[in-house]
C-alpha positions as CSV (number, residue, x, y, z in Angstrom):
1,X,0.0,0.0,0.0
2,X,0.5,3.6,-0.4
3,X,-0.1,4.6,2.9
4,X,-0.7,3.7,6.6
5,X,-3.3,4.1,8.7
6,X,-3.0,4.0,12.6
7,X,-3.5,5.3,15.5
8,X,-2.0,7.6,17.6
9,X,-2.2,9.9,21.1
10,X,-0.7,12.7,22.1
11,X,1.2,12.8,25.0
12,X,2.2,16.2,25.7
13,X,2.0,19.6,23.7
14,X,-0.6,21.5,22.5
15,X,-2.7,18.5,21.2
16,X,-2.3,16.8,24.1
17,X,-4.7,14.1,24.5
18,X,-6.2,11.1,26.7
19,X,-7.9,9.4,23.5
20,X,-6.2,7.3,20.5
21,X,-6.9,9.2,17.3
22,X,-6.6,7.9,13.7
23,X,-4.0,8.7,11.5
24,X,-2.6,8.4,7.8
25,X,0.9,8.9,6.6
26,X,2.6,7.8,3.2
27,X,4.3,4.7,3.7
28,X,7.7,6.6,3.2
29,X,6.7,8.1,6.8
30,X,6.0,11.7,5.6
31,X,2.7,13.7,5.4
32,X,1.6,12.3,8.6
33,X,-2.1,14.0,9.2
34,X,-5.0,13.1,11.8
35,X,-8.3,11.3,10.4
36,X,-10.1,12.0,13.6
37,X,-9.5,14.9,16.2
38,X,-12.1,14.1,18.9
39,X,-10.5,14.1,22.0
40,X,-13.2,13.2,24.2
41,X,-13.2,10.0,22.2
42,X,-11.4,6.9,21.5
43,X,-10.8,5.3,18.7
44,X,-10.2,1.6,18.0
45,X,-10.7,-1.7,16.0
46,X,-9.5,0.1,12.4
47,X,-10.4,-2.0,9.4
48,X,-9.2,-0.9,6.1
49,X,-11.8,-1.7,2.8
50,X,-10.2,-4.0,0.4
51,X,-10.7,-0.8,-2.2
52,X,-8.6,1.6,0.5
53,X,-11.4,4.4,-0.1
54,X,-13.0,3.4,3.4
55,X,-12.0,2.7,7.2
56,X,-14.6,1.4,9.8
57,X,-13.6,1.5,13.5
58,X,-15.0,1.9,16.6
59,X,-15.4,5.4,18.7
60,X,-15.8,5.2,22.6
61,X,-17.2,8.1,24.6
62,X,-14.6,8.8,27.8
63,X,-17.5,11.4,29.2
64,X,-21.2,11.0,30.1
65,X,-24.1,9.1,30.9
66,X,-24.5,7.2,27.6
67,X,-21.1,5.3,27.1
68,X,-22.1,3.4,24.7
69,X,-19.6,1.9,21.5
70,X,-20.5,2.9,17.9
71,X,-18.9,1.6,14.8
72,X,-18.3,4.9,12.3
73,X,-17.2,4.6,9.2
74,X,-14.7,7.1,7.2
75,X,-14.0,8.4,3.5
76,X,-10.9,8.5,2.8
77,X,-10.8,10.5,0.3
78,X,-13.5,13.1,1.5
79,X,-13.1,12.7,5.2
80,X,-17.1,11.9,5.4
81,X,-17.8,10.3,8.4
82,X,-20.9,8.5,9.2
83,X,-22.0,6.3,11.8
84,X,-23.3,3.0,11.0
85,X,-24.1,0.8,13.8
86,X,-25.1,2.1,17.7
87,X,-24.3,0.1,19.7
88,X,-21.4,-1.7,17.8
89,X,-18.4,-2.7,18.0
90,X,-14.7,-4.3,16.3
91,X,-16.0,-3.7,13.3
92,X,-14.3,-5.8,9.9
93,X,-14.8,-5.8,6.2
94,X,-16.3,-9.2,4.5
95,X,-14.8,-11.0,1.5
């Protein structure tokens, strides 16, 4: 592949964070840029498509009443997000 997706938290700085956050970079290691930035949230369970358009994962609250898992899915070329399942989980692409 082209590039690499992963995840990633900040442990000190300005973008400091408690929460994993998804990431892409080339697979050269440059041009490293967030996917997500929703620090009251952790992310987990990436699943690339077989295409490499789409990601699913799952996004955790780490605040409120209603912690409940969701399975999102992400454009890669657009950035869309969507949620598609609530409650869900460890999301994976079929064959």
């Amino acid at each position: 592949g082209e590039q690499i997706i992963f995840r990633r938290r900040i442990v000190e700085g300005a973008g400091h964070t408690l929460s994993k956050q998804i990431w892409k970079m080339s697979a050269d290691g440059s041009e490293a840029q967030p996917l997500t930035n929703e620090p009251d949230y952790e992310h987990d369970f990436v699943s690339i498509a077989p295409a490499g358009n789409y990601i699913v994962f799952h996004r955790f609250p780490l605040k409120g009443p209603n912690l409940v898992l969701s399975v999102w899915a992400l454009n890669l070329e657009t950035g869309q997000q969507s949620e598609i399942a609530r409650p869900g989980q460890r999301p994976q692409w079929l064959p």
